[in-house]
N, C-alpha and C positions, 0 to 999 in steps of 0.2 A: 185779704178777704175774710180771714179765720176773725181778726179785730174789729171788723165794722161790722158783722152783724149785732142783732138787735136784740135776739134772744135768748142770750146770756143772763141775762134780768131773769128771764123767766124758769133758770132751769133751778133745782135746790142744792142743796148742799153739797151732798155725797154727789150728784150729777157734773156739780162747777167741778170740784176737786179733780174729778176722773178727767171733766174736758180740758180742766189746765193742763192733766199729768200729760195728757196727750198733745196736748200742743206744747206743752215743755218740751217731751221728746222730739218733736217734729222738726222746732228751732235749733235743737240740739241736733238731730240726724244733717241740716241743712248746715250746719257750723262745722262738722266733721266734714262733709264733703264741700264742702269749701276750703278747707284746711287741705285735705287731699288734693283738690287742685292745685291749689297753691304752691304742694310740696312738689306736684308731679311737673308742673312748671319750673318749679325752682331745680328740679333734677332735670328735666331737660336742656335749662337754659345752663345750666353749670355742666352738663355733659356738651352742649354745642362748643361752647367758652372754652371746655380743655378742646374739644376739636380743630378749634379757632388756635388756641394758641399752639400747640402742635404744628400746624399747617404752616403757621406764622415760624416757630423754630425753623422747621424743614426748610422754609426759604429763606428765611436768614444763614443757615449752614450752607445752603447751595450758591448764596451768594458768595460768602464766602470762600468756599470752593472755586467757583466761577473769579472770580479776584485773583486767588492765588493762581489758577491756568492761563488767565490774564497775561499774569505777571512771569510765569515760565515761558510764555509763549513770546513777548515781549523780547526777553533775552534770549532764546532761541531764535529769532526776528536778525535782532542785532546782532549776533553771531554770525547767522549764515549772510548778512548782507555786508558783514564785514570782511567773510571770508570771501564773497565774491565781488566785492569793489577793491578790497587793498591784495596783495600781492604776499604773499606768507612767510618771503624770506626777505623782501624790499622795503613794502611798506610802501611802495608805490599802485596807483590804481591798477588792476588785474586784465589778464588780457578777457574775462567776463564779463568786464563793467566800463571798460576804455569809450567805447565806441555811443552807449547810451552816455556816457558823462559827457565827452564832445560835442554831441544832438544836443544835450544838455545846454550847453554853455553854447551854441546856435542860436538856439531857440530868444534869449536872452538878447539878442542884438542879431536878425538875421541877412541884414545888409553888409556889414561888414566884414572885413576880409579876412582870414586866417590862414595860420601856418601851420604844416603839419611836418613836424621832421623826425623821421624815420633812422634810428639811430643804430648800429651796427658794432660792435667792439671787433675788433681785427685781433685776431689770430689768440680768442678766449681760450678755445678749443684746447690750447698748448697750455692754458693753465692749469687745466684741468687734469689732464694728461703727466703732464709731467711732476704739477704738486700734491695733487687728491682733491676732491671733492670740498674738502674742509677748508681748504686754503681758496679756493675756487669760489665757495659761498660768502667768504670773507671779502675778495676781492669784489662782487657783485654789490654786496650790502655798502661798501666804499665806497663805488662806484653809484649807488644810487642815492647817497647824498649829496655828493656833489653835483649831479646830473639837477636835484631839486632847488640847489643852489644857484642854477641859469633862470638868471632876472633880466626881461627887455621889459617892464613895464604896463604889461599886458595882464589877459585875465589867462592862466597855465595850468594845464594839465599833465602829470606827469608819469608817464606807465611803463611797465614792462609789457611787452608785448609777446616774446615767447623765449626761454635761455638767455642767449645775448643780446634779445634785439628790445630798443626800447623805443620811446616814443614821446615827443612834446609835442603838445599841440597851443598854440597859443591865437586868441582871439581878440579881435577888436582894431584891428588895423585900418586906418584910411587907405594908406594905398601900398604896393609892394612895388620894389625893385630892385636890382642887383647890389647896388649899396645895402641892403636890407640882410641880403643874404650876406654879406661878407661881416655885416657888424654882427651878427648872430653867429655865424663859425666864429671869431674873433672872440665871442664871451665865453661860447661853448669852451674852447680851447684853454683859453685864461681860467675856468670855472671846473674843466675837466682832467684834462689831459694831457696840460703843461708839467704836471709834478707825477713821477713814480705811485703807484701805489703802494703805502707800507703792511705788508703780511708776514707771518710768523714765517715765511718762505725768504723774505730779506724783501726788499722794494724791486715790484716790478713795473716796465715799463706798461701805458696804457694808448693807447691810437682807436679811432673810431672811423668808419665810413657811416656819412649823412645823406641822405635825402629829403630835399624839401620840397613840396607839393601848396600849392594855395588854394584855399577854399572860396569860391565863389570867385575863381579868374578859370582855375582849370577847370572846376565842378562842382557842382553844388551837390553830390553824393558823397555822404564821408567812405563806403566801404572804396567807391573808386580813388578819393582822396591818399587815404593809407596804402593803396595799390600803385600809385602816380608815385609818392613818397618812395616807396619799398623799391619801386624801377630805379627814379634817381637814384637810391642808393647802391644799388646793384652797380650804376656807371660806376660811380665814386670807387669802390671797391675794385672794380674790374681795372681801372686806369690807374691808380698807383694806393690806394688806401691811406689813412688816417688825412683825409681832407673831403668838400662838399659837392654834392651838385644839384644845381635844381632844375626841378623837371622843366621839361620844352616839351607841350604836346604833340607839337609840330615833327622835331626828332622821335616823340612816340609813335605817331601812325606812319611815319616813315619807312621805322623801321622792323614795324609789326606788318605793311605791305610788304618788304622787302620777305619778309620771313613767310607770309603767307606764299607771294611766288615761288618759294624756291621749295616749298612743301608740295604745289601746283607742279 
């Protein structure tokens, strides 16, 4: 507006000079505050920018952070699910984790038929007693390699189930019958319990009482299963030890009526 008027022409000398000086400074006041804007932007946008990047640090460290609890947690994870799936002086699956791993290995094929046998070391107690604890853990950890060592070709699980008592469960069967069970003691035997144990105590001798139970003939409930199993083995034990039996449901409710009349 200041440049397009028209009567500048008309003003004189000394009047042009004064309207220049003043519109010099006019341009010049509007140049400064431009400049100030400019600077105040430019401090703001470099004050956001360290905001920005700060914010940005802070979550790069927290990820990090976050990464490394990850990463403790992880093996914390594995720890505690190693302590409660393996067995801490066997190394076989835990009586915490036995029964989910069986479901387990169900689930996988749940028509066919499996073996649960229920295994018992005969007369531990005297090892323990007589050689100490150390010779006792010896003999357990022995005993539980060889026990891993029972191969029928199936899919196998192998656990301790509580001090002496252990437990194979093995899945995938077509069908079950008494030839079955006897080639099964027969490996046990051969795989187990044919040869002394050697311990810094000298070689002791080793005998088991078994119980075997079948899954989806007697029940398709594993805790009833390992409970069928635990019975036969009780027979086994009670009638002459280090040899097998498998359950008869039929002699089960027998002789759980017999027992309830005479409770009656």
């Amino acid at each position: 507006w200041v440049l397009a008027v028209d009567y500048l022409k008309q003003l004189d000398g000394t009047a042009r000079e004064k309207h220049d000086e003043i519109l010099f400074h006019l341009i010049r006041q509007f140049a400064l505050m431009h400049k100030m804007i400019k600077i105040r932007n430019s401090h703001e946008i470099s004050n956001h920018f360290e905001q920005i990047q700060k914010l940005n640090n802070e979550l790069v460290n927290t990820h990090r952070k976050l990464q490394r609890a990850n990463a403790q947690l992880e093996i914390l994870n594995e720890e505690l699910n190693n302590r409660l799936v393996k067995d801490p002086l066997t190394g076989l699956v835990s009586r915490y984790q036995y029964r989910s791993e069986i479901a387990g290995v169900i689930g996988e094929k749940p028509d066919a038929l499996g073996v649960f046998a229920f295994i018992d070391i005969d007369n531990f107690k005297q090892v323990n007693d007589r050689y100490g604890h150390s010779v006792g853990d010896a003999y357990l950890v022995e005993f539980s390699k060889r026990l891993s060592a029972v191969n029928l070709a199936y899919r196998a699980i192998f656990m301790r189930i509580a001090g002496d008592e252990f437990g194979i469960y093995l899945h995938g069967l077509d069908d079950f019958d008494m030839s079955f069970g006897r080639l099964f003691w027969e490996q046990f035997s051969r795989k187990v319990t044919d040869q002394p144990i050697n311990t810094q105590a000298g070689e002791l001798p080793i005998s088991c009482s078994v119980g075997l139970a079948v899954y989806n003939r007697d029940t398709k409930n594993v805790y009833k299963l390992i409970d069928y199993a635990d019975w036969a083995m009780y027979l086994a034990k009670k009638s002459e030890k280090n040899t097998y039996r498998v359950f008869d449901k039929a002699e089960f409710v027998k002789l759980h009526a017999e027992s309830a009349g005479l409770d009656g």
